[in-house]
N, C-alpha and C positions, 0 to 999 in steps of 0.2 A: 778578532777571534777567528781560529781556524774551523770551519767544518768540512765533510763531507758526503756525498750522494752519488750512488750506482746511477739512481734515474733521471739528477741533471749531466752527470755526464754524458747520458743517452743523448741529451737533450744540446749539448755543447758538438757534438759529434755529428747532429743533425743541419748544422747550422751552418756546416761546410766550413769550418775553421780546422777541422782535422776529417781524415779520411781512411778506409781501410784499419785493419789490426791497430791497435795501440792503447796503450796504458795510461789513462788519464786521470790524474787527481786534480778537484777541485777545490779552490777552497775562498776565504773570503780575507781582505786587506784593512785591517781599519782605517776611518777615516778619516783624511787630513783635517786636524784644527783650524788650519787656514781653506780650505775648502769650504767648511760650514759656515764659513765667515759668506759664503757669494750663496747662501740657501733659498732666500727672496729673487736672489734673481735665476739660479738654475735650479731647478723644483729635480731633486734627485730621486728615482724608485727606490725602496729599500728591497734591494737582492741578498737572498743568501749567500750568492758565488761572484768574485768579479776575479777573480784570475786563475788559469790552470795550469797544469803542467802535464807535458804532453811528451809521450816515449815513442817512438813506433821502430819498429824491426832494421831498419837501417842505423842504430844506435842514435837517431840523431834526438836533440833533448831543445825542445821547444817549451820556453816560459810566456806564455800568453794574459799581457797584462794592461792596464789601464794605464800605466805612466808615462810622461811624457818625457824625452830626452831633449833637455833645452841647454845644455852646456856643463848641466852637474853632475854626468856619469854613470846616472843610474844603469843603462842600458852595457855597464860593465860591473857595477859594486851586487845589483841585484841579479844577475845569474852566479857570482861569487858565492851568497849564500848559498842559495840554491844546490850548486857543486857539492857545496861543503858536506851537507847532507846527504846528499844522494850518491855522494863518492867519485863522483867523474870527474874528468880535465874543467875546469871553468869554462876554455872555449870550446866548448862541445856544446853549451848551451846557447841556445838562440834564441835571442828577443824576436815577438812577433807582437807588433803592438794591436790591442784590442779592438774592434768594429765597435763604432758605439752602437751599441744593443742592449737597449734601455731592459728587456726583459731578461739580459745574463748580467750586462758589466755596468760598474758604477767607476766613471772616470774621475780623472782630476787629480793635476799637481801644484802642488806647493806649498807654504807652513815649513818647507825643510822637513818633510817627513814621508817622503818615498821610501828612505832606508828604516827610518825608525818605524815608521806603519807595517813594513815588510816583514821585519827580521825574523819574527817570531812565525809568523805564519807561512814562509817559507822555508825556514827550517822544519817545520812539521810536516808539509808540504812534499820536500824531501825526504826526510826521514823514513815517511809514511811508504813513497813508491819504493824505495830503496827494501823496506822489508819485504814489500811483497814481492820485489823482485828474489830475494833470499827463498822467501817463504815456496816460491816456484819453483828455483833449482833445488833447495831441498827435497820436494817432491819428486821431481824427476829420478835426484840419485834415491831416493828412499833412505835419507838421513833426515837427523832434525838438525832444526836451525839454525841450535847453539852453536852447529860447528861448521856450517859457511859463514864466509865473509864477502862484503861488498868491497873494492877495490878497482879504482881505475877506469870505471865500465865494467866490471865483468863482477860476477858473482864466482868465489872460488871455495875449493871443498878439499883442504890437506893442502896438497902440492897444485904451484901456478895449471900444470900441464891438466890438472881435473878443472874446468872453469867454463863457465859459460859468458858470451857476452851480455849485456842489458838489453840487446835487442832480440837474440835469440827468446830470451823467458817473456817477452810480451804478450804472445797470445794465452799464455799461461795464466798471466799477472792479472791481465784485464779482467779474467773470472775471477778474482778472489774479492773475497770483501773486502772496502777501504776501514783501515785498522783507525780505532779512533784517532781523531789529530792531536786532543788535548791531552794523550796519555801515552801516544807513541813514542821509545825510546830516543832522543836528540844526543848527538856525540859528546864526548866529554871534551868542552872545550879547549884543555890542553893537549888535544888531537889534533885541532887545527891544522890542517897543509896549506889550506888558501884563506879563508878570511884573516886578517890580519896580516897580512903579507905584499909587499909593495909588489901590483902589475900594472901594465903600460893600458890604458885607455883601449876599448877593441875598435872603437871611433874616430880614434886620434888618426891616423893614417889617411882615411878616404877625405876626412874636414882638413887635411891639409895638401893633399894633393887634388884636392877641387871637386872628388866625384861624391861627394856627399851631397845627397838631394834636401835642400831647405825649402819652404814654402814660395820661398822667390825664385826657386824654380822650376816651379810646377806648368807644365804643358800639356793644353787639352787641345785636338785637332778643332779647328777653327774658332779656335780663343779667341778674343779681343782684349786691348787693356783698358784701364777705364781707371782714369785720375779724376776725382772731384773736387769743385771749390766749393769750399766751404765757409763760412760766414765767421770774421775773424774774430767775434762778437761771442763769449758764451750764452749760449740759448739761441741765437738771431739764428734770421730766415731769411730764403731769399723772396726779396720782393720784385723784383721781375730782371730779365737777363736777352744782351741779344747775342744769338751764338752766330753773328752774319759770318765775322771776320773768322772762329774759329773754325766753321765749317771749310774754310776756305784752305786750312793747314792741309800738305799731303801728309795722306795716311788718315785723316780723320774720316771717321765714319758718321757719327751720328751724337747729337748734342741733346741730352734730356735732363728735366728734374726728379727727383728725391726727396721723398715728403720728412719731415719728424717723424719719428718714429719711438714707441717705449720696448715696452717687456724688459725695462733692465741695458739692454744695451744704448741706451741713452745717443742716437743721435741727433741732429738737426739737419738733416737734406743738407742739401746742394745741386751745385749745377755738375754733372757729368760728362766728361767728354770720352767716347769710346772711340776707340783707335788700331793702328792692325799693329801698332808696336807702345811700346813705354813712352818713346821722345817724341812720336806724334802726339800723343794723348797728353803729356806735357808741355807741349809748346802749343796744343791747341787750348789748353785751359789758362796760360799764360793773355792770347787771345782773345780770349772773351771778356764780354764788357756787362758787369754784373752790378745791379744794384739791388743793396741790403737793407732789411729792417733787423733794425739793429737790436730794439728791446730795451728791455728794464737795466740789464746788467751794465749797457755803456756809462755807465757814471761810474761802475767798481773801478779801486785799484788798491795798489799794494799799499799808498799812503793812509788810504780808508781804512782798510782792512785794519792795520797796526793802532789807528787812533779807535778802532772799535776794539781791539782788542786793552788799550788803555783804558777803555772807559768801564769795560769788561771786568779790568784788573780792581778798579778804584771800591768795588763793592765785592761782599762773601761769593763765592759758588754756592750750587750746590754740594752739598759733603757728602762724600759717597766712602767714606774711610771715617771714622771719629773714635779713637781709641783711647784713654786718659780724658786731660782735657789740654791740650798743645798751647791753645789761647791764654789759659791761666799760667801756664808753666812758661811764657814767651813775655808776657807780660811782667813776673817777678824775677827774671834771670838775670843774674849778672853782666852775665855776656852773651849776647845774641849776634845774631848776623841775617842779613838780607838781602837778598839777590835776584836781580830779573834777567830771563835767558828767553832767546827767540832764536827761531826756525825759522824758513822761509819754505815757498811751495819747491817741491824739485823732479826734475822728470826722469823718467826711466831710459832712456835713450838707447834702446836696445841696437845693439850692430845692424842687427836686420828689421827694415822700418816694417810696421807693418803692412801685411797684405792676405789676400783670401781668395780663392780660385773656385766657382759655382758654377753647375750646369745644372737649371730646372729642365726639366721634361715635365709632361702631360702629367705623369702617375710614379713618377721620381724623381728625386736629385740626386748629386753627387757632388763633394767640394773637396776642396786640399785645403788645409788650414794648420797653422802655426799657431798651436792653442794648449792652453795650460788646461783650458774646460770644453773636453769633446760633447759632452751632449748638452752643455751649454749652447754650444756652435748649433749642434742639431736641432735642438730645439726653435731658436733664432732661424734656423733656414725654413723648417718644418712651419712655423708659423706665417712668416711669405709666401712659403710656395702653398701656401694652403694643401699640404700633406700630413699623415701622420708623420711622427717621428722615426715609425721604422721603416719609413719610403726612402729618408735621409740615410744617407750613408756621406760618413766623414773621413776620409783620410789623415791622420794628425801625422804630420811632417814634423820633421827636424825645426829647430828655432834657433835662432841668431840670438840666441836672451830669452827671457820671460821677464823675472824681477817682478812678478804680480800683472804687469801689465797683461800681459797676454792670458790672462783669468777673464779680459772684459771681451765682448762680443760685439762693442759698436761697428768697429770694421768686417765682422761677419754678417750684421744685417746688412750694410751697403752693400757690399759682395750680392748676398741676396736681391739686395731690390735691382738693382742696378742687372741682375742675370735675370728676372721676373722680367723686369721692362721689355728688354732686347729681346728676348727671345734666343740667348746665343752665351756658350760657356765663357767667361768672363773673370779675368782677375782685376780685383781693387787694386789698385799699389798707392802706397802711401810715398810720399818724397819725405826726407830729414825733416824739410820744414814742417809739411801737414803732422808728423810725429812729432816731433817737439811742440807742435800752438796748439794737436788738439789729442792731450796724451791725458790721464787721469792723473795727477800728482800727488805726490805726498801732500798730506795735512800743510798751513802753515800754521803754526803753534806759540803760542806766549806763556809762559811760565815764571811764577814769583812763588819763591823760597825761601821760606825761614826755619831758620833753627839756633837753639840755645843750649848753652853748655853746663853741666855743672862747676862745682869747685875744684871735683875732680878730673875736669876735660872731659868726661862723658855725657855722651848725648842724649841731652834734659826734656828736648822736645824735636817734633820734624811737620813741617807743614808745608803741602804741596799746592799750591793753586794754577789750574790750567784753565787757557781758552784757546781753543780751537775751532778750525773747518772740519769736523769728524765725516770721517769715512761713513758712518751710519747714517748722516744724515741724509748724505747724497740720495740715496735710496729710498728711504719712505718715510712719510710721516711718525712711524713709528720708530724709523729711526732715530729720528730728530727728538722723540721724545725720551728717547735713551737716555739716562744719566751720565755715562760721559764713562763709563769704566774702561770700555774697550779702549781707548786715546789712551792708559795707562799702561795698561799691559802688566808686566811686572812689574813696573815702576810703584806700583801699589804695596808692593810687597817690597818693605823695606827692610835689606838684609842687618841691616845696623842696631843693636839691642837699645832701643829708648821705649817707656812707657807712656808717652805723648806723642801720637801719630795722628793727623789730619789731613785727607787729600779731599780738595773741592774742584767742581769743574763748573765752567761757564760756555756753554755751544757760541761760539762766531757765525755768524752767514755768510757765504758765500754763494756764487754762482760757479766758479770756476772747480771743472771735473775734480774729483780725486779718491784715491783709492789705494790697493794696496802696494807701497814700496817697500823694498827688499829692506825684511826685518820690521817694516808696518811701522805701529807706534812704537816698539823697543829703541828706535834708531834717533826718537827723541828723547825720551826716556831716560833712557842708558846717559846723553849728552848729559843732562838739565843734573841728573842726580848724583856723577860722577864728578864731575865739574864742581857741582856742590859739596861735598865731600871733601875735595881736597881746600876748597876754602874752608871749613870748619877747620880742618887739620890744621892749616897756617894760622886760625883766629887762636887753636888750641897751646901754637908754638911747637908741635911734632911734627915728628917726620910723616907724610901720606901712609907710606905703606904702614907703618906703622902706629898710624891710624886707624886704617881701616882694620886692620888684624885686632885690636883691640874694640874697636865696635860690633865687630863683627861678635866676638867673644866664644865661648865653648860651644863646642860643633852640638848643633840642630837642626833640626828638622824643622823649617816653617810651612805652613800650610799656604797654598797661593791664597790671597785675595780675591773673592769674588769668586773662586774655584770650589767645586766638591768635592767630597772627602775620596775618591777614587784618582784626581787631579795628583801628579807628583811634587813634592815638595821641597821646596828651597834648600839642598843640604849644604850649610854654610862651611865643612866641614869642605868639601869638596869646590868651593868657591876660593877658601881659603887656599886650598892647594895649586891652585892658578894662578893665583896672585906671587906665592910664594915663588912658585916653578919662573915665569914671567920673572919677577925681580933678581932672580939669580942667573939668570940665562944674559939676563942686560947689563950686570955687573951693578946693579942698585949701590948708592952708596960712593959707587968711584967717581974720585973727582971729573970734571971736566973742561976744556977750555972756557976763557971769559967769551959771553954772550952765547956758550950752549946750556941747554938742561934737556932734564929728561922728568918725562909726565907719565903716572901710571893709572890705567883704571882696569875696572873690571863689573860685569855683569850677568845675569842667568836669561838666558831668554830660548824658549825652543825647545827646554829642557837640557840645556847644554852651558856647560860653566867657560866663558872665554874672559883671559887678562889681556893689558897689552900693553908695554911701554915705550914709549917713542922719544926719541933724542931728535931735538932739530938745534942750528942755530938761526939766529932772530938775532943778525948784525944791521944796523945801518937800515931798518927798518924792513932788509929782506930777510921771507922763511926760507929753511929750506928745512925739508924732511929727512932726515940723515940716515935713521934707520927704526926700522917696525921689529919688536919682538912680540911674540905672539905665544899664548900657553891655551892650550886647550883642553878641553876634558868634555869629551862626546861621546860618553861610552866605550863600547870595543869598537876602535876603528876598521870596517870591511877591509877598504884599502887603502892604505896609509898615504900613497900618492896624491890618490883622491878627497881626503882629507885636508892637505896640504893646497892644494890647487886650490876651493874653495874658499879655504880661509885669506890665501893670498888673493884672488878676485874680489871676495869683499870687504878687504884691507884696502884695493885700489877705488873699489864703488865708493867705500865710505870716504876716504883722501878726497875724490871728485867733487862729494858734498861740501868738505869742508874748507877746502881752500883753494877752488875755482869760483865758478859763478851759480848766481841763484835765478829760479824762476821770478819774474814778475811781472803785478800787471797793470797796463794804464788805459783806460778807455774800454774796458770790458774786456780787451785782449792778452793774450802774450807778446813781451817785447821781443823774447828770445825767439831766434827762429833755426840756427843752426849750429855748428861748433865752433865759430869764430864770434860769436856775444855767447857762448855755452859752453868752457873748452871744457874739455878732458883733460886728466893727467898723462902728458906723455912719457914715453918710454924712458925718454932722458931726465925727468921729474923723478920718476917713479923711486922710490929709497929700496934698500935691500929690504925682506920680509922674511924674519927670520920665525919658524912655526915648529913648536914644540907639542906634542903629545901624552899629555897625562896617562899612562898604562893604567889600565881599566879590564874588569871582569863584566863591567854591568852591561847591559844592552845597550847600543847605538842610537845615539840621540840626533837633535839637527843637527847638521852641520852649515848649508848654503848660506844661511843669515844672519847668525848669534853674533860674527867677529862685525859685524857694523857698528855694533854700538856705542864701542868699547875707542873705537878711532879717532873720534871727534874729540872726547873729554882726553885722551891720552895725549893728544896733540898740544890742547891750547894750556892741561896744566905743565905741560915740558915749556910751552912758553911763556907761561909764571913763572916759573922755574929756571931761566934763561936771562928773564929784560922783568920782573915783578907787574906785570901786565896782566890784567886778568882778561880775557876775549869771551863775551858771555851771548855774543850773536853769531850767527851763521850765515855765508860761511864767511871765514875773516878776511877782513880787508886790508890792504894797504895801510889805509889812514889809522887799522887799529893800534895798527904795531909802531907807528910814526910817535 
């Protein structure tokens, strides 16, 4: 919701973010659904304002905002809007990312919804300065309104040569009253000159000729670095350590402990070694000779985990979906089917490992940090340094990734402690390994599926039962007392018309961290029910697609699951066109050589409808992925580039889950520790990705996460479709295809 105020802008203007003459509207961003997801651990103020927009007399056009630029473009798609409205070049606008200032801005990125939380409120936002820029040259020339126009920068009145620029009318502008947001005229979108129009990244250039600054490389005069070991044990401590040998590395400075610590950032100490570079501080913790108490959790592992999650399986959930009655309808069915699908833990493996850069003083701090949650971070420092919050000042840097991870703040509390101790500004750095063995991972998940068919091949019944590591529980007892909805997502909401619907959930225990991954629980979800789907379809003796189009049946509107009635709803209508668009673009249908096929799925997640279909062949027991068609439908796309980019990144994240390696674990640890037991997809892996655009009037949905879901189940039904092999674990193996 957009609003406005003459006297927080006073108040915005005092705060040293703008200065001298200028035209400021304020207004407010809704808030990310994944955001609210981290509310227990970063306790947000409710502000009426968290982002502005700021004009001053040298034309230049400053958007002052809460989001983070972690690789998804916002800091190009969301000045786009912005333009749009307000009339000016795109690059005229200037990202100036926001202070966290708990008493103006409410930070935080991620949910895939920077564009979608913006759209609206910076188009009004626009709009709004845009008039009163008009409203000012009208006054001057002593005309009305009706008959200047905003163009370009300049407010014009008949002929170009009558005009003024946008900076010239500022001191004008700044006295008038801010026009309501929610009633101020917004352009008629088939005016468009820039949203919807393919432009190059304005970031793209500096992140590849190297001068782009990321958190790893942040420089404070007389920084030190500071690697810690940590305890390879989830939960363990250290139980005593001798730093003879590492003190003896050049370059090392000094060797201290790091208690546990909570508030949410969940770590467990270690031993620290600070250093005057990176390789000293890493070759001095290689050095030390550390003994561990290891805890409760040394007897986990992945074989535990699976046999509790069988034992999990062998009895009801709870039912947190019971529509019909599924059991009665499963029980007299003719033809039924049943299906067990599992996930494993997976890490977020961001290009740039983490790290965090802290200077306490006396009656301040200051940090650079790589963070998806600025006053999360603040907060986390604020509570170390034993200062308020607004002694904190956070610098949010550029990021090498997010993917959810960079939402947590356990490496900003060691940053913290570790700059507390020393007395001396200090970056953490994490190595690949310490981010891979102590990252917060996706759930691992088990999942058993049934469903029954009529006489007529329609779908009689559907029964969902999960057990998982839930992300809720990690966090608090109240999480853990949760029912288990959030693990589903949409996956609750079953786009398929049957009157027998049943989803039950059973909590797993775990010790091992986890949290949110790109696309959260959609990304099993999406697997377990799309994967399912196409088995019915084959028990039904139809084609997939034409399956699902027929379950799917006349366009509706469902209501989310577990959602309120303001929540937007399932338009199957618009699912179907994805799916549709997707199998024509793939040539659905045509034949193809012996031992290829092609697999299609699709799903809603994010508010954004993604299909996808993949052809691989699966000769001789090897996959290969041949080619990604991709349909989308995300609203108006800002920048269609940007669009594209995205969907292609999480077409390669999701490939990585599904047919490289998995996390796991023995002895209370992780086995994986770098990208050679963890590979990636490389370059020369990678299939072509071909990404199609539904044209759309509606507003701009997610875009960063939706195509994850949709990869896994596209993949392994192209390999039923190829070798009659169904792959119902993750990710696939070898030995599956054999």
């Amino acid at each position: 919701m957009a609003t406005a105020s003459v006297v927080n802008r006073r108040e915005f203007l005092k705060t040293g973010a703008a200065g001298g003459a200028a035209l400021v509207i304020c207004f407010h961003l809704s808030p990310s659904a994944f955001a609210d997801q981290a509310q227990d651990q970063e306790q947000k103020p409710v502000n009426p304002f968290d982002a502005w927009v700021r004009i001053t007399p040298d034309d230049r056009v400053t958007l002052v905002l809460g989001k983070s630029e972690m690789g998804q473009g916002v800091y190009t798609s969301l000045p786009m809007i912005l333009a749009e409205e307000l009339c000016v070049d795109w690059k005229q606008v200037h990202i100036e990312q926001a202070p966290t200032n708990p008493k103006i801005y409410d930070l935080g990125t991620g949910g895939s919804g920077s564009v979608k939380d913006s759209w609206l409120a910076l188009r009004q936002a626009g709009a709004a300065a845009r008039e009163m820029l008009i409203t000012a040259a009208a006054k001057k020339w002593e005309v009305g309104t009706d008959t200047c126009k905003a163009r370009n920068g300049y407010v014009v009145h008949g002929h170009p040569e009558r005009s003024f620029r946008f900076g010239e009318l500022v001191a004008e502008a700044s006295q008038l009253p801010v026009p309501n947001l929610h009633t101020v005229p917004l352009k008629n979108p088939n005016d468009f000159t820039i949203v919807g129009h393919e432009v190059h990244r304005l970031d793209a250039a500096s992140k590849s000729n190297g001068s782009a600054k990321f958190g790893i490389d942040s420089r404070v005069p007389g920084m030190l670095y500071a690697v810690i070991a940590r305890c390879p044990v989830f939960e363990g401590k250290v139980a005593s350590f001798d730093a003879t040998k590492a003190k003896a590395v050049p370059g090392v400075r000094d060797v201290l402990e790091i208690k546990t610590s909570g508030r949410g950032a969940s770590t467990s100490g270690g031993v620290v070694v600070l250093a005057d570079n990176s390789w000293a501080a890493i070759q001095g913790r290689k050095a030390l000779e550390v003994k561990w108490d290891e805890g409760a959790a040394a007897n986990e592992s992945s074989e535990e985990l699976h046999k509790q999650f069988l034992e999990n399986a062998s009895k009801p959930g709870k039912a947190l979906r019971n529509d019909g009655d599924a059991d009665a309808a499963l029980a007299s069915a003719s033809k039924k089917l049943e299906a067990v699908y599992e996930l494993p833990f997976a890490a977020h493996v961001c290009m740039e490992p983490m790290n965090c850069t802290v200077h306490i003083q006396t009656d301040s701090a200051e940090a650079w940090v790589p963070t998806q949650g600025p006053q999360w971070a603040q907060g986390v420092i604020a509570e170390i340094a034993k200062l308020p919050p607004e002694k904190v000042i956070v610098h949010t840097t550029l990021m090498g990734g997010g993917f959810g991870r960079r939402y947590q703040a356990d490496f900003v509390m060691e940053a913290a402690q570790v700059a507390k101790a020393s007395g001396k500004p200090v970056m953490v750095l994490w190595t690949r390994e310490d981010d891979m063995q102590h990252d917060f991972y996706r759930p691992a998940s088990y999942h058993k599926l049934q469903g029954a068919l009529d006489s007529e091949g329609k779908l009689a019944a559907w029964k969902h039962f999960q057990t998982s590591t839930s992300i809720a529980a990690k966090w608090s007892q109240k999480g853990a007392d949760d029912p288990g909805l959030g693990e589903f997502g949409t996956g609750a909401t079953i786009p398929y018309a049957t009157p027998n619907i049943r989803v039950e959930y059973t909590l797993a225990h775990s010790s091992a961290p986890r949290a949110w991954w790109r696309s959260v629980e959609h990304s099993s979800s999406g697997f377990v029910m799309e994967s399912f789907v196409d088995e019915l379809a084959h028990s039904a003796g139809q084609d997939p697609l034409s399956f699902r189009l027929k379950l799917i049946g006349d366009s509706r509107k469902i209501p989310q699951f577990g959602e309120g009635p303001d929540y937007p709803p399932l338009d199957t209508a618009r699912l179907k066109g994805v799916l549709q668009l997707a199998a024509e673009k793939a040539g659905w249908g045509k034949p193809l050589p012996k031992g290829e096929g092609r697999g299609i799925a699709a799903f809603y997640s994010f508010h954004s409808y993604v299909a996808a279909v993949a052809e691989v062949s699966a000769n001789s027991g090897e996959l290969k992925v041949k080619r990604l068609v991709c349909a989308v439908d995300c609203g108006r796309p800002v920048n269609p580039n940007g669009v594209r980019a995205q969907v292609e990144s999480a077409a390669i994240y999701a490939l990585t889950a599904t047919v490289k390696d998995a996390i796991t674990v023995e002895r209370g640890r992780i086995v994986q520790a770098n990208f050679n037991d963890y590979e990636m997809i490389r370059m020369n892996e990678a299939p072509p990705i071909e990404v199609h655009l539904v044209p759309s009037t509606e507003a701009p949905t997610g875009i960063g996460e939706p195509t994850v879901p949709v990869i896994a189940p596209a993949i392994c039904n192209a390999i039923f479709n190829a070798t009659g092999k169904r792959l119902r674990r993750l990710p696939i193996r070898v030995e599956d295809l054999a």
